[in-house]
N, C-alpha and C positions, 0 to 999 in steps of 0.2 A: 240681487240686482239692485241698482242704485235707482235711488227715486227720481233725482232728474234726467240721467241720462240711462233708458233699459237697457240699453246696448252693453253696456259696459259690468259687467257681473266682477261685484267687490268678492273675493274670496281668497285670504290670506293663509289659508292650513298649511297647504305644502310648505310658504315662507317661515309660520309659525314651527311646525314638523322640524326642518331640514335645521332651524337655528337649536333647537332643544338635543337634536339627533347631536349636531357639532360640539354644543356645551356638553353632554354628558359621552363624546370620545376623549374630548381636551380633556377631563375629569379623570379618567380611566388612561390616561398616558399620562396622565401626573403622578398617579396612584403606582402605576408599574414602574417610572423611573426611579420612585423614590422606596419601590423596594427594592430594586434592582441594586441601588447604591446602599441602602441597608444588606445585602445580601453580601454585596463584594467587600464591604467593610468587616462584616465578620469573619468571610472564607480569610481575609489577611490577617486578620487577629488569630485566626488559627493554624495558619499557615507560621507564622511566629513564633508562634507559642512549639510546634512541633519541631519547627526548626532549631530551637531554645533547645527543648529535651532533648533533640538526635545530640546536637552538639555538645550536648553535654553526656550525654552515653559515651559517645567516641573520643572524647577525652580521657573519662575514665577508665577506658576500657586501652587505650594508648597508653596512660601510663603502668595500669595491671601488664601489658605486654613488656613494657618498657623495666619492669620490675620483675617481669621471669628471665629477662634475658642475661 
């Protein structure tokens, strides 16, 4: 309660609560999109890389055909 006026009861928690609640969602959706984008960066790095090796099987394997025929 305030000294000059009783009526009026200072009490900030829920404003203090609800701002702490907000900064540590914004915190935890930073966290998630930037492994998300770590995540998707190396599925392509390995998506490449396997795409790299198929293509190169099937070449080799094109001209072993290519060379029984």
């Amino acid at each position: 309660m305030s000294y000059r006026d009783p009526k009026q009861v200072i009490d900030n928690r829920v404003g203090i609560i609800s701002q702490g609640v907000g900064k540590m969602m914004a915190r935890t959706t930073e966290g998630l999109n930037s492994y998300t984008a770590q995540k998707q960066k190396e599925h392509g790095l390995y998506k490449r890389q396997i795409e790299k090796a198929s293509s190169a099987a099937k070449s080799s394997l094109d001209t072993q055909y290519q060379a029984a025929i």
